[in-house]
N, C-alpha and C positions, 0 to 999 in steps of 0.2 A: 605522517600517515594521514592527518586531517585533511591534508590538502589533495591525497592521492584519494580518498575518501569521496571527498568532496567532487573532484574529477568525475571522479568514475560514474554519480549520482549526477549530474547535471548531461553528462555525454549521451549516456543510457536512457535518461529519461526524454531527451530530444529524439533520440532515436526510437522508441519506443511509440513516441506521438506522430515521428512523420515515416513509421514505416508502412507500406502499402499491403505487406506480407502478417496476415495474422499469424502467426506462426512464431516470426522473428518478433513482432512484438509483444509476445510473451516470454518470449526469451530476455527482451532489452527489460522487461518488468521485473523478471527475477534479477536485473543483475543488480536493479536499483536497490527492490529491497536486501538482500545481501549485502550488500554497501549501506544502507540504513541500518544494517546492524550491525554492521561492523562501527557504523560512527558510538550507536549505544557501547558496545564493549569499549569503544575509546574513552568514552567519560564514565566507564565503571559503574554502569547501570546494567547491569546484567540480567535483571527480571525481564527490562522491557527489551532487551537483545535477545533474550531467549524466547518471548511472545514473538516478537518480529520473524524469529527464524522459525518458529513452529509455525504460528496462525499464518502469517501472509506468505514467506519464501515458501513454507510447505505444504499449509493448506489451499489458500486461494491459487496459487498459483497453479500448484494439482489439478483445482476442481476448472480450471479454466482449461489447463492445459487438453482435461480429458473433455470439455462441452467443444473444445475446437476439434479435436480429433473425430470426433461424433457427426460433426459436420461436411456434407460432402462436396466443397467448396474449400480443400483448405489450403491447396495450391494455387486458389486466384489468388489475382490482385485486388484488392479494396480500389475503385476509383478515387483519380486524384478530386478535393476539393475545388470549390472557385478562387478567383484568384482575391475577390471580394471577402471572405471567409477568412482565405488565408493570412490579409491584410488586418480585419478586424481583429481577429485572434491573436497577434501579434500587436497590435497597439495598444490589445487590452492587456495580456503576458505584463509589455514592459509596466503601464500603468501600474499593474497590481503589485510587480516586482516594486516601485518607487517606492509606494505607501507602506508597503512592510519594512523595506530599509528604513523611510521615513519614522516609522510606528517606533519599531527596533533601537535606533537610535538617540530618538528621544526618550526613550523609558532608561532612570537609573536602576539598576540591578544593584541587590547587595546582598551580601553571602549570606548565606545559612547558619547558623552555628548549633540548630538543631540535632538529636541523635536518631540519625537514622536506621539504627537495628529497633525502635520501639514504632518506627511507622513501616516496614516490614512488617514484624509482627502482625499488626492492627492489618495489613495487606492480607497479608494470610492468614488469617481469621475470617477481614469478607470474604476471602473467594470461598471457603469453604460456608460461609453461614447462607442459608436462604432465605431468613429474614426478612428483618427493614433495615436495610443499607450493604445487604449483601449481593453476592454475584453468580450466583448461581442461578437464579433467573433468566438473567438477560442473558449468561455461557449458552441456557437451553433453547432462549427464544431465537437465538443468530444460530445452532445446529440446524432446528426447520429451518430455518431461510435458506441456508445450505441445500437442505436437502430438497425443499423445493425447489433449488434454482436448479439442482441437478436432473432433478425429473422432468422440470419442463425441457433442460438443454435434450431429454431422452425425446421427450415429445415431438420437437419440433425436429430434431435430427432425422428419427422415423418417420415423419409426414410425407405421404404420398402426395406428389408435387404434378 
């Protein structure tokens, strides 16, 4: 299932970066995170599969899907890049890919043997506390960001051109 996982996040995500169609690559976008959450449900992290499928498969993805829709432009094509760009971008890709395998590999990892029903807990306690070291803050400062990105995607959709 890892491996089909894994596929499916690497294909989408190419797909995503060299489609020409805005359209489709909000589509290639939802497939990936759906697939990034399905990898969290594979290692039984379920909080952060369940943010994944709320915030980015159903939020961000929504709010993009409705700033494209808004847009009346949404059957072009995006022109293609230079072929200069394309090369750079691709020698930096693998680059960056090396040094994480490189990073990756060199770090020993070693198991936990922590209990994790007491750092839950303590999870759900920040999200509800708006304190000092809680999350309810920063939940409300990324809603405006939201919600200005959506008035300006209104703004500039409506602009008389």
């Amino acid at each position: 299932m890892f491996y089909i996982l894994a596929a499916v996040i690497v294909v989408f995500s190419l797909l995503a970066v060299t489609s020409r169609r805005v359209m489709r690559a909000t589509a290639y976008l939802l497939f990936v995170l759906l697939a990034t959450s399905g990898l969290y449900f594979l290692i039984d992290y379920n909080f952060m599969a369940g943010v994944q499928l709320i915030v980015y498969a159903g939020g961000i993805v929504a709010l993009i899907v409705f700033a494209v829709m808004l847009t009346d432009k949404i059957g072009s094509k995006i022109e293609a890049p230079d072929k200069s760009k394309v090369i750079l971008t691709g020698i930096l890709s693998v680059v960056g890919a090396a040094v994480s395998i490189i990073v990756i590999r060199s770090h020993t990892f070693t198991e936990s043997t922590k209990d994790i029903a007491q750092e839950v807990k303590t999870l759900g306690m920040q999200l509800l506390n708006y304190g000092k070291g809680g999350y309810v803050l920063p939940f409300e400062v990324v809603s405006i960001l939201l919600l200005a990105s959506m008035i300006a995607a209104i703004v500039v959709a409506k602009r008389k051109i």
